[in-house]
DOFI-935479 format. One record per residue (C-alpha): y, x, z; residue in three letters. Coordinates in nm, 2 decimals, padded with zeros to 4 digits. Layout:
N
@v Y u X w Z bavex ALA $
...
end
This chain:
388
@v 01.70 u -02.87 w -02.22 bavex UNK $
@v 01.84 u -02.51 w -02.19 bavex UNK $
@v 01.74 u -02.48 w -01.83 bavex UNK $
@v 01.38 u -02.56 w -01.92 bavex UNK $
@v 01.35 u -02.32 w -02.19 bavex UNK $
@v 01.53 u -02.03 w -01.93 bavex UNK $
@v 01.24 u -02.15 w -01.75 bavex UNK $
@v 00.97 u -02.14 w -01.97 bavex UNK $
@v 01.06 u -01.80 w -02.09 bavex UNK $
@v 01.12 u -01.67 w -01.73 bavex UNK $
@v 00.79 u -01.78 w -01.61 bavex UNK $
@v 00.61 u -01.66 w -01.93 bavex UNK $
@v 00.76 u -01.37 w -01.86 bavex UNK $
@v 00.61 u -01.31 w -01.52 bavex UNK $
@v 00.28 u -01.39 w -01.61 bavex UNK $
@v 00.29 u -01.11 w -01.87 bavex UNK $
@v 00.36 u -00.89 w -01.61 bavex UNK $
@v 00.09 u -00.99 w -01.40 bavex UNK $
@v -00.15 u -00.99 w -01.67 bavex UNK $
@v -00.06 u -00.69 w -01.79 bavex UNK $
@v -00.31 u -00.43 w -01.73 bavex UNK $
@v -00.13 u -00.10 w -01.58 bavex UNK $
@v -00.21 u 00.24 w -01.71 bavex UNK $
@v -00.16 u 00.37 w -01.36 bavex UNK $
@v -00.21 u 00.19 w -01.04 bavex UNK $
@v -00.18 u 00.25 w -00.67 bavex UNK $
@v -00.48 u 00.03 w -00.45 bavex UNK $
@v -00.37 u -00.06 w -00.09 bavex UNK $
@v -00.66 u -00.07 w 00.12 bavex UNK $
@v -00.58 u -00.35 w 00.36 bavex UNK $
@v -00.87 u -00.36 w 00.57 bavex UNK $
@v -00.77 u 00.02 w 00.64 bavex UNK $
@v -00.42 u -00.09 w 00.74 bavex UNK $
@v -00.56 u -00.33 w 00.99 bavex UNK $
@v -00.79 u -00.11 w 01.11 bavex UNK $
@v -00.54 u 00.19 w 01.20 bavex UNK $
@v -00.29 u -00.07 w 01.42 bavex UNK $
@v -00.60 u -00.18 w 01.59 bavex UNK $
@v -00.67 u 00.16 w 01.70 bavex UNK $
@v -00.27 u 00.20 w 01.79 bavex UNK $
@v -00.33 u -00.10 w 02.03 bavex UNK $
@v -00.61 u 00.00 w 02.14 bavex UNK $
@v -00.48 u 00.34 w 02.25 bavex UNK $
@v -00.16 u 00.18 w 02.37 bavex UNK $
@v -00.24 u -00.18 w 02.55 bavex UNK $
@v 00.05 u -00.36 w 02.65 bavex UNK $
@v 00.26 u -00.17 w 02.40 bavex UNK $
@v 00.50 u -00.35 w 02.14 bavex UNK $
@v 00.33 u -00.20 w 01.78 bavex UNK $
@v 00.60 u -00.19 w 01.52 bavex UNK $
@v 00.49 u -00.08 w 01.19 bavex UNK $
@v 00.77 u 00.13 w 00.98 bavex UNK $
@v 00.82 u 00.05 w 00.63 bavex UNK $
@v 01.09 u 00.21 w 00.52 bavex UNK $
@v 01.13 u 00.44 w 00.20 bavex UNK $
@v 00.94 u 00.20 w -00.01 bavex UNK $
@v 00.64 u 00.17 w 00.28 bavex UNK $
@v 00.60 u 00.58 w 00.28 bavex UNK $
@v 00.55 u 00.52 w -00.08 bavex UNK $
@v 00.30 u 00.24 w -00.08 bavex UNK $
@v 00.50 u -00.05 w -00.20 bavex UNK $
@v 00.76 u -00.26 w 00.05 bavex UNK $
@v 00.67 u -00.59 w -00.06 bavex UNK $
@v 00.30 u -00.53 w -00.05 bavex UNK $
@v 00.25 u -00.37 w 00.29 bavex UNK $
@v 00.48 u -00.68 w 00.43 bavex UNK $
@v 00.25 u -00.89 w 00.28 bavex UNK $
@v -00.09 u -00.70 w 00.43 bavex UNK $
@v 00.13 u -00.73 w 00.79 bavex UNK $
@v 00.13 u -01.09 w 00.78 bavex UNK $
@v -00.20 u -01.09 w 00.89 bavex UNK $
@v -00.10 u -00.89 w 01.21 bavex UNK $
@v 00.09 u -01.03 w 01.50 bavex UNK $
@v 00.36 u -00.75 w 01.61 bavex UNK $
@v 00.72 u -00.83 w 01.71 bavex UNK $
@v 00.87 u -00.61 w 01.43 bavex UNK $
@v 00.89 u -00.49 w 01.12 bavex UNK $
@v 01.09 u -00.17 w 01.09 bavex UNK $
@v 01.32 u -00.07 w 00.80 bavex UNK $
@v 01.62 u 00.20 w 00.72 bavex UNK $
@v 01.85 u 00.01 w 00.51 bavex UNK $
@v 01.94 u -00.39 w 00.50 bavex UNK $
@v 01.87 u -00.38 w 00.16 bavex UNK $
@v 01.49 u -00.32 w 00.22 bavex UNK $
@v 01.55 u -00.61 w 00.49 bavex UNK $
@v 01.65 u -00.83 w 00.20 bavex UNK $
@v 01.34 u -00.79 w 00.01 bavex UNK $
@v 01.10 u -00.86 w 00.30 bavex UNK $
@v 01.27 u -01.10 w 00.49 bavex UNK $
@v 01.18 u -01.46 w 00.26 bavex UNK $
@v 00.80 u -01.41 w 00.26 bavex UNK $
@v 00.74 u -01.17 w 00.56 bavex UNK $
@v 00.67 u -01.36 w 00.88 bavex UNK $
@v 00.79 u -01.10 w 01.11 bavex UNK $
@v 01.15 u -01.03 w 01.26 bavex UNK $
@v 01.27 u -00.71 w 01.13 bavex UNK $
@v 01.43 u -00.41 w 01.28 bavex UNK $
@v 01.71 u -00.19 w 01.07 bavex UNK $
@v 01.74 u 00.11 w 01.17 bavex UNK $
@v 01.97 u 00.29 w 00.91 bavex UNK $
@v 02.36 u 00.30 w 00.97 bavex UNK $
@v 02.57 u -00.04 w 00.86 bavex UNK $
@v 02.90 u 00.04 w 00.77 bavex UNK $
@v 03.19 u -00.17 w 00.94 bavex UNK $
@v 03.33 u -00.37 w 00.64 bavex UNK $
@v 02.94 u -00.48 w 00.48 bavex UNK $
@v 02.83 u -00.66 w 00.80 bavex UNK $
@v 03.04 u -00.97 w 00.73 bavex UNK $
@v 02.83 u -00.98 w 00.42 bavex UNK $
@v 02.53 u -00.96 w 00.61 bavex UNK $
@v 02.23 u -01.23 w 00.66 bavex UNK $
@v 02.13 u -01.17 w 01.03 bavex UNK $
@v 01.93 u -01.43 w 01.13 bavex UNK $
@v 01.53 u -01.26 w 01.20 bavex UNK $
@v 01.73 u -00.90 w 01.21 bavex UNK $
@v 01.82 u -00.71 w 01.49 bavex UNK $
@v 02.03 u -00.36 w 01.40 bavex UNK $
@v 02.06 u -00.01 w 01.54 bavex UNK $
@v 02.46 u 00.03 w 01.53 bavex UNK $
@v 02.57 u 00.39 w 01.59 bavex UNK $
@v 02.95 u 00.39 w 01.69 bavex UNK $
@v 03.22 u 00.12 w 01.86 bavex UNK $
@v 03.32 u 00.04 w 01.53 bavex UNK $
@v 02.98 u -00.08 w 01.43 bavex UNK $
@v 02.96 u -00.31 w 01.75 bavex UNK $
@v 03.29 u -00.44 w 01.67 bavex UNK $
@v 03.24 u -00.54 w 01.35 bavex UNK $
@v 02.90 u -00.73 w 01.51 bavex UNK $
@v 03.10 u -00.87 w 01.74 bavex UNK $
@v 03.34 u -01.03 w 01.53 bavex UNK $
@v 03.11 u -01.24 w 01.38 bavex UNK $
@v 03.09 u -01.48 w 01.66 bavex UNK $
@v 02.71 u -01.54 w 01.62 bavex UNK $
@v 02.47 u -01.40 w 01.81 bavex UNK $
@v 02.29 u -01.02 w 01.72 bavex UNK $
@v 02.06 u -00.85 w 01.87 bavex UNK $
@v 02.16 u -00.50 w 01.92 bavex UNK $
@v 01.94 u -00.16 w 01.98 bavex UNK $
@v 02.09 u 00.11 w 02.12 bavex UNK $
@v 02.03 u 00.46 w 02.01 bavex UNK $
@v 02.00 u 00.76 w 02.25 bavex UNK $
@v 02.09 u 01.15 w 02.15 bavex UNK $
@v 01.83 u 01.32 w 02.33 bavex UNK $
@v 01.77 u 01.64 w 02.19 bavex UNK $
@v 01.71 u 01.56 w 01.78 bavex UNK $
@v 02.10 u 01.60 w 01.70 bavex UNK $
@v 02.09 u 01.41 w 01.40 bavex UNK $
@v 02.19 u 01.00 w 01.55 bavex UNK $
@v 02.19 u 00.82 w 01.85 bavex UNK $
@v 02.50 u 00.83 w 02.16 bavex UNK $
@v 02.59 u 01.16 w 02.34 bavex UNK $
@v 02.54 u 01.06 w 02.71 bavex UNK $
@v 02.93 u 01.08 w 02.74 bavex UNK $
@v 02.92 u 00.83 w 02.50 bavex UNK $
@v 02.69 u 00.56 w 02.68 bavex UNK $
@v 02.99 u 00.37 w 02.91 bavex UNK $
@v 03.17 u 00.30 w 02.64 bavex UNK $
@v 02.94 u 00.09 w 02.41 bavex UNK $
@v 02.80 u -00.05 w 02.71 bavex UNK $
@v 03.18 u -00.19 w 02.79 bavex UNK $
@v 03.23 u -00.28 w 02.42 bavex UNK $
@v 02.85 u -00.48 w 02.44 bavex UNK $
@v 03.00 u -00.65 w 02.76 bavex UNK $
@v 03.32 u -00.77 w 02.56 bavex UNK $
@v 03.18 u -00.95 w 02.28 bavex UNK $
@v 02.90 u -01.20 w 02.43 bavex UNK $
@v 02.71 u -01.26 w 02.14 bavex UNK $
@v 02.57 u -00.93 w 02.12 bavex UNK $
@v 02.26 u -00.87 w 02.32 bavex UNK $
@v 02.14 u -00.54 w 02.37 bavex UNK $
@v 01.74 u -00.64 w 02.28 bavex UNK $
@v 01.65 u -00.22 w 02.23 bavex UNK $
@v 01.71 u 00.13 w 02.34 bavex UNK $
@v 01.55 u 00.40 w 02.15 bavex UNK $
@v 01.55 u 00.78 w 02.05 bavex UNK $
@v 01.39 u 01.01 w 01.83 bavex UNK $
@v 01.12 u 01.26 w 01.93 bavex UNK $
@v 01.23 u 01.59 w 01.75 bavex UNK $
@v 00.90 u 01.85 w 01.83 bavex UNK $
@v 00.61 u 01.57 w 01.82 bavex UNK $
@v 00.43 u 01.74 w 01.60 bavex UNK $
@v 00.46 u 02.08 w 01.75 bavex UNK $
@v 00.02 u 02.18 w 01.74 bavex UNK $
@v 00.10 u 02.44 w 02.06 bavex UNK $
@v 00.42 u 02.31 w 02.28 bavex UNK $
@v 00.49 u 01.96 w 02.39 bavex UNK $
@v 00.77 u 02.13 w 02.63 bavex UNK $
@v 01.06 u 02.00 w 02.38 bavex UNK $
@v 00.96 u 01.64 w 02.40 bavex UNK $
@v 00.83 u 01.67 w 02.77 bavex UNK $
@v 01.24 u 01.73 w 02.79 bavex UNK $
@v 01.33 u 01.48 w 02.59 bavex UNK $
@v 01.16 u 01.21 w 02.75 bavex UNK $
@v 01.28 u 01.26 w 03.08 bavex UNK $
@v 01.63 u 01.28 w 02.94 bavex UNK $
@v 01.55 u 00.90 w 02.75 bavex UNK $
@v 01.39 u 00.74 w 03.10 bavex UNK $
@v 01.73 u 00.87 w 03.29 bavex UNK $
@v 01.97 u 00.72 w 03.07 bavex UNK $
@v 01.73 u 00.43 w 03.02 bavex UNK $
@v 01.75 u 00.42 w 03.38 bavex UNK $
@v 02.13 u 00.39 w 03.43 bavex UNK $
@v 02.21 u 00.15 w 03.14 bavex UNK $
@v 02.00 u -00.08 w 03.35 bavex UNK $
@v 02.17 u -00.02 w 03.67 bavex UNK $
@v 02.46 u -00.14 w 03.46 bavex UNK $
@v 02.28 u -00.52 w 03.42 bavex UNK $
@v 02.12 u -00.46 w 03.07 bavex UNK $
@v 01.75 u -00.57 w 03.05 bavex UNK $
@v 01.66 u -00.49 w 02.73 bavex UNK $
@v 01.32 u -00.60 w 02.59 bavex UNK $
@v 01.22 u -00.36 w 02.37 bavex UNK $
@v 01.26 u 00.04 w 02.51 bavex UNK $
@v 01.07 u 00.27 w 02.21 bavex UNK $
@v 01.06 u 00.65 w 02.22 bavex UNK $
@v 00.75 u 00.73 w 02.02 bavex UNK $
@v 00.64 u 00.76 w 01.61 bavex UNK $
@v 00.30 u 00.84 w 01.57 bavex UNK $
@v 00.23 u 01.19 w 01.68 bavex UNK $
@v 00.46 u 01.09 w 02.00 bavex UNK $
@v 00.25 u 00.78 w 02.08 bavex UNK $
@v 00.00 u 01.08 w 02.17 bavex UNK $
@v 00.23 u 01.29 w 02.39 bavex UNK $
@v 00.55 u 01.10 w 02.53 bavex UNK $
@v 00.44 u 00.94 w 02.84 bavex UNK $
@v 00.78 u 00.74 w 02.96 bavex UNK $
@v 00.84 u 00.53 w 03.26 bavex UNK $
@v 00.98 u 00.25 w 03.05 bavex UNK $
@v 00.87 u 00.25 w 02.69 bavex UNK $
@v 00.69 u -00.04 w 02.59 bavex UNK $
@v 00.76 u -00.01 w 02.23 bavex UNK $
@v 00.57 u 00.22 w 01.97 bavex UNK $
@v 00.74 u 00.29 w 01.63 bavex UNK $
@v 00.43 u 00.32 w 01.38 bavex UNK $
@v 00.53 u 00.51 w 01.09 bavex UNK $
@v 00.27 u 00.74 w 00.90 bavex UNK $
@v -00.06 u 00.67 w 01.16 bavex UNK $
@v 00.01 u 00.32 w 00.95 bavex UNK $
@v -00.10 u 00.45 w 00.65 bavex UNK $
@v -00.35 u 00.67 w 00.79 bavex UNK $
@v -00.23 u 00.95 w 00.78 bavex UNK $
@v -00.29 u 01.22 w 01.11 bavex UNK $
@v 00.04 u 01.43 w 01.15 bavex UNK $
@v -00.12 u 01.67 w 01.42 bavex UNK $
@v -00.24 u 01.96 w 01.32 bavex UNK $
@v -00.66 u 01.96 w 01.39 bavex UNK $
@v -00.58 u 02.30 w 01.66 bavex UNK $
@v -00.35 u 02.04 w 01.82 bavex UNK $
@v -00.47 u 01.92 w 02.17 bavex UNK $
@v -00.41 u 01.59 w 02.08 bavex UNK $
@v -00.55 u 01.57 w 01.70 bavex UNK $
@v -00.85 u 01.37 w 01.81 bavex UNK $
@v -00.62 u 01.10 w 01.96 bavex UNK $
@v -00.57 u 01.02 w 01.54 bavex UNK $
@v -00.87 u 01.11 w 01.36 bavex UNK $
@v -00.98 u 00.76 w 01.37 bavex UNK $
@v -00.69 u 00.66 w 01.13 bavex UNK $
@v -00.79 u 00.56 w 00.80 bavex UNK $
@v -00.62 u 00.67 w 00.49 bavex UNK $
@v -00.47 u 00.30 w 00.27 bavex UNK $
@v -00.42 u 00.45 w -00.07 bavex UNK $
@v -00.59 u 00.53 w -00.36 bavex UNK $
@v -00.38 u 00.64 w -00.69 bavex UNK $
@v -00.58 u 00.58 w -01.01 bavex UNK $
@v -00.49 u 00.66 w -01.37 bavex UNK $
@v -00.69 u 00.60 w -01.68 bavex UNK $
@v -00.75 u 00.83 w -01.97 bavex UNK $
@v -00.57 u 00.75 w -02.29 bavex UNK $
@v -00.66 u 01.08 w -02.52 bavex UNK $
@v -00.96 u 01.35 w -02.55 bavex UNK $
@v -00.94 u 01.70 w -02.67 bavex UNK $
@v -01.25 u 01.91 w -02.80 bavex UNK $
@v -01.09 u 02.27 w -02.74 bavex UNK $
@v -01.19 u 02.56 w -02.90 bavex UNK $
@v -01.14 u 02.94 w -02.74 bavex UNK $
@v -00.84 u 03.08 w -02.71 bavex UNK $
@v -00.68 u 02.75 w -02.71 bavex UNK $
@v -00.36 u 02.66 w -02.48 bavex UNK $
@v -00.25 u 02.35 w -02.29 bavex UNK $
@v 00.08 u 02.20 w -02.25 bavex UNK $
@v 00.43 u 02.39 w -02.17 bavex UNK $
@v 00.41 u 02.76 w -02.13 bavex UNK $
@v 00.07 u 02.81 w -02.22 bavex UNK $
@v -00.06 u 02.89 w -01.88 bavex UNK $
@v -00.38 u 02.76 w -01.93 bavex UNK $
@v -00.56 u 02.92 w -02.17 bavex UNK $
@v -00.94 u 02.79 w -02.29 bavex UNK $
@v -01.18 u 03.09 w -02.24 bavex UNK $
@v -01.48 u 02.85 w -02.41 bavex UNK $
@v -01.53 u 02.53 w -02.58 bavex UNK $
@v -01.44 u 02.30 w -02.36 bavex UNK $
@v -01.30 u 01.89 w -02.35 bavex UNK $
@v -01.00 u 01.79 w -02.18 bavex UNK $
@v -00.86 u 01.45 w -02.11 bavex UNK $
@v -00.48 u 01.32 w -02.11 bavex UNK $
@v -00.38 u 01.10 w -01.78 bavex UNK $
@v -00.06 u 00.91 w -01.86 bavex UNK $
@v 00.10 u 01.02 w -01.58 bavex UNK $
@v 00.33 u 01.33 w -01.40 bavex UNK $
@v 00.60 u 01.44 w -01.19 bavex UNK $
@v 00.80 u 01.17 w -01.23 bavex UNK $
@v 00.48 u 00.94 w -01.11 bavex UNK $
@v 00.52 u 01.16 w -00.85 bavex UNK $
@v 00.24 u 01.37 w -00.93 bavex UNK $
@v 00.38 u 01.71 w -00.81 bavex UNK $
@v 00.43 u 01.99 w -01.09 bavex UNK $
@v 00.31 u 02.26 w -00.80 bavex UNK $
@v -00.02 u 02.12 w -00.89 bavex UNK $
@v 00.00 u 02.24 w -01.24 bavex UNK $
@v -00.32 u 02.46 w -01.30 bavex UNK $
@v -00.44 u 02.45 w -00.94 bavex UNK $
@v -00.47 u 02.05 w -00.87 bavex UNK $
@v -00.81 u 01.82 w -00.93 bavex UNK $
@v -00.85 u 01.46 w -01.02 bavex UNK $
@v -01.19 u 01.34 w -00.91 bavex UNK $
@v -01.44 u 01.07 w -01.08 bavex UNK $
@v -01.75 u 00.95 w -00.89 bavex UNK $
@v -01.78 u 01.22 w -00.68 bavex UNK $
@v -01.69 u 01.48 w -00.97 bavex UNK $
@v -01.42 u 01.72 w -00.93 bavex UNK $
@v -01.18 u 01.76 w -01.23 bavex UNK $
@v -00.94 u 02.02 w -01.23 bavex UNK $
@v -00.57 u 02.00 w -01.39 bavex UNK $
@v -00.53 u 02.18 w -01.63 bavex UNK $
@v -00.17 u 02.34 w -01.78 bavex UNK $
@v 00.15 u 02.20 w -01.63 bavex UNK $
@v 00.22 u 01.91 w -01.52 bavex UNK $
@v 00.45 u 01.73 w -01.74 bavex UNK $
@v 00.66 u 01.43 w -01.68 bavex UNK $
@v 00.43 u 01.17 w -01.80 bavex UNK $
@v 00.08 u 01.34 w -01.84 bavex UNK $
@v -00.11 u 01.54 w -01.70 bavex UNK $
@v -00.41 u 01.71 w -01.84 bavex UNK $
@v -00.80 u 01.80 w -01.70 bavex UNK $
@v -01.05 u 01.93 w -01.78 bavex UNK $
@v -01.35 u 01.71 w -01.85 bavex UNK $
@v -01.64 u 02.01 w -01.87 bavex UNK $
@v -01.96 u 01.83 w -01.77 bavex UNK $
@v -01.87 u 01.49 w -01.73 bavex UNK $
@v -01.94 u 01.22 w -02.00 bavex UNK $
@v -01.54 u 01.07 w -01.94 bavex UNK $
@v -01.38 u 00.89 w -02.26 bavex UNK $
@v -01.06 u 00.69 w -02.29 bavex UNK $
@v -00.99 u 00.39 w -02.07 bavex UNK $
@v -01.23 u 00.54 w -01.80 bavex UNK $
@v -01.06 u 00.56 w -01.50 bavex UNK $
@v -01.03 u 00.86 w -01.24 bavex UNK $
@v -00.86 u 00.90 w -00.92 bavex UNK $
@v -00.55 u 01.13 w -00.88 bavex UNK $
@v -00.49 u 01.08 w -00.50 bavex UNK $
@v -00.79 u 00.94 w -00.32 bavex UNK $
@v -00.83 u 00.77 w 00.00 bavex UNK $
@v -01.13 u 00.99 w 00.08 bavex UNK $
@v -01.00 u 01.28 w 00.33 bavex UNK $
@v -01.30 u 01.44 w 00.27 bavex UNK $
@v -01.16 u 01.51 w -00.16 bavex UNK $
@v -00.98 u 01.83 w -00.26 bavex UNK $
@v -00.71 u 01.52 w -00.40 bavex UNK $
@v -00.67 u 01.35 w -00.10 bavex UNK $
@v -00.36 u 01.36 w 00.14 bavex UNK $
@v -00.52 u 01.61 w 00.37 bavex UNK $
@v -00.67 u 01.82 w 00.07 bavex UNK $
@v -00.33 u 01.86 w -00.06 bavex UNK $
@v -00.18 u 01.91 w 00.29 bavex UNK $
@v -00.45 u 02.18 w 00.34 bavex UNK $
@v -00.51 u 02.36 w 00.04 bavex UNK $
@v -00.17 u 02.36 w -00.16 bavex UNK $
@v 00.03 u 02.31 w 00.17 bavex UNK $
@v 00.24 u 01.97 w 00.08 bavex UNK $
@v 00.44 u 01.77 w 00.30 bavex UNK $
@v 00.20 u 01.41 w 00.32 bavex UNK $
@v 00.58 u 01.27 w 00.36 bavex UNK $
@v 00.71 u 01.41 w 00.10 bavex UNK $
@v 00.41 u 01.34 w -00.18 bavex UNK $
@v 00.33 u 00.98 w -00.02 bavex UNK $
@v 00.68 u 00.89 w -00.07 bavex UNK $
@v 00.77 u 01.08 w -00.43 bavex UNK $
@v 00.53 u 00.81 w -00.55 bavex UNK $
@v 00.73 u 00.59 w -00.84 bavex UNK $
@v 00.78 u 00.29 w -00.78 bavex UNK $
@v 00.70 u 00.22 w -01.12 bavex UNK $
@v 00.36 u 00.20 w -01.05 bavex UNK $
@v 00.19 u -00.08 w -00.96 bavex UNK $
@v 00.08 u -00.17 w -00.62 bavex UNK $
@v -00.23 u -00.39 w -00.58 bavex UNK $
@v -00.37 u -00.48 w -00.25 bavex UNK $
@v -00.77 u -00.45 w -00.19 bavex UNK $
@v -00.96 u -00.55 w 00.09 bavex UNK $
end
């Protein structure tokens, strides 16, 4: 009797929460998401696609861009931390690739089966070893990015301690392109390839085939041409994002990606002001007419950034709103001066469109923010709803 009614109240609980209509929501375009790792295979037959997901999906919601993937046949899923494997792993269909560090004394607690795991040091591999079940193991290279990965004096030494324990299969080598991006000098990773393919080369001649050798993340898939690569780790092209610069040589390469997201808020106040009138903290906007302005119930901590305070829009079917006054931490304010908006219409705070002032490249553009950084400062409070 107890259990049922935990049961009852559990699953009347949930569909509350589905019912429930969100002030705020994020739309994940999934037509768009299929759309940009067509191109990537396109550009790159042959080549082993791996979308990235880590840091909540670059903002867009774990769960929901694992589900949008299902409908994609790639080898991997890629993730930082096991706990993001955790979450994905019971309805994605897709094996799943952590790439974040593991210490020692957690991977006895670990569920490996569909994982493989970048390990870092001896001590990792040991650990992986011990468990006397097999794991596949990618190996990370140091090749000029000096944040992971094994110094080449390093190399003999993991490759002994992967010949001791024979349930460890070394499935992946990789690095990390450090000057991808760079819109005037592809010198750096030029380098850094032909470092990779060398040491690639002689951890072969030591009997290791491994079946997945990935160099590239999006801006490197355009510019790191390696003998043996047949992987490509798709990070921010998968959300549509471009990170060339347009004066880069290779900027074309990605201007076929299409943005996935679409941040939407509705308005939950008006306010008729009159001259002379201020708006939120500091005063720094200051009505020089009458003029109506509309409360959006979200702000920084939304991750709506307070550097837009005064300078940002919000756009409406093809209106342009500007922010008014600061950001706060859960509203934000614009002005609605000739458009007919009330409460509960909806506007768009971060549109798909690159073509809007709000968009990812706008911002990136005009008010020079990271797309990284915003993409991923987005709560994960707010819900995400897949659209086709």
């Amino acid at each position: 009797m107890l259990r049922a009614k935990i049961y009852k109240l559990i699953n009347g609980r949930h569909r509350a929460a589905r019912e429930y209509q969100p002030l705020n929501r994020i739309e994940l375009n999934s037509s768009a998401v299929l759309a940009n790792i067509r191109l990537m295979q396109q550009q790159h037959p042959g080549q082993h696609i791996m979308p990235v997901l880590k840091a909540n999906a670059y903002g867009h919601g774990l769960e929901e861009m694992a589900e949008i993937l299902n409908a994609v046949s790639c080898d991997y899923l890629i993730v930082d931390g096991y706990f993001e494997a955790a979450k994905i792993r019971y309805f994605s269909k897709h094996r799943i690739l952590v790439l974040g560090y593991i210490k020692p004394e957690n991977v006895n607690l670990l569920d490996i089966k569909r994982c493989s795991f970048v390990v870092q040091d001896i001590a990792g591999l040991e650990a992986f070893g011990h468990l006397h079940q097999p794991v596949r193991i990618h190996m990370e290279l140091n090749t000029g990015m000096n944040r992971l990965g094994l110094q080449p004096n390093e190399v003999d030494q993991y490759l002994s301690t992967l010949k001791k324990y024979h349930n460890l299969e070394l499935e992946g080598i990789m690095t990390h392109l450090a000057d991808a991006d760079n819109a005037v000098d592809d010198n750096f990773t030029e380098q850094q390839v032909i470092v990779f393919d060398k040491q690639v080369e002689y951890i072969k001649s030591q009997g290791f085939q491994p079946n997945l050798i990935h160099i590239a993340q999006t801006a490197g898939s355009t510019k790191a041409h390696s003998h043996y690569a047949n992987g490509l780790r798709l990070g921010i092209g998968l959300y549509g994002i471009n990170p060339l610069q347009p004066r880069d040589p290779h900027y074309s390469q990605l201007i076929g990606l299409q943005p996935v997201l679409d941040l939407k808020s509705t308005i939950i106040k008006t306010i008729d002001l009159k001259l002379g009138d201020r708006v939120s903290y500091n005063g720094i906007f200051t009505a020089n007419e009458k003029t109506r302005i509309a409360v959006l119930p979200l702000g920084y901590y939304e991750g709506i950034p307070r550097e837009l305070s005064n300078t940002g829009y919000v756009t409406q079917g093809g209106q342009i709103l500007p922010i008014v006054g600061r950001v706060c931490m859960n509203h934000t304010m614009v002005d609605l001066a000739g458009s007919n908006l009330k409460v509960g219409d909806e506007v768009t705070v971060i549109s798909a469109n690159p073509a809007d002032p709000n968009s990812v490249t706008g911002l990136n553009a005009n008010f020079k923010m990271f797309p990284y950084s915003l993409l991923t400062g987005l709560s994960s409070s707010i819900r995400r709803v897949i659209v086709d």
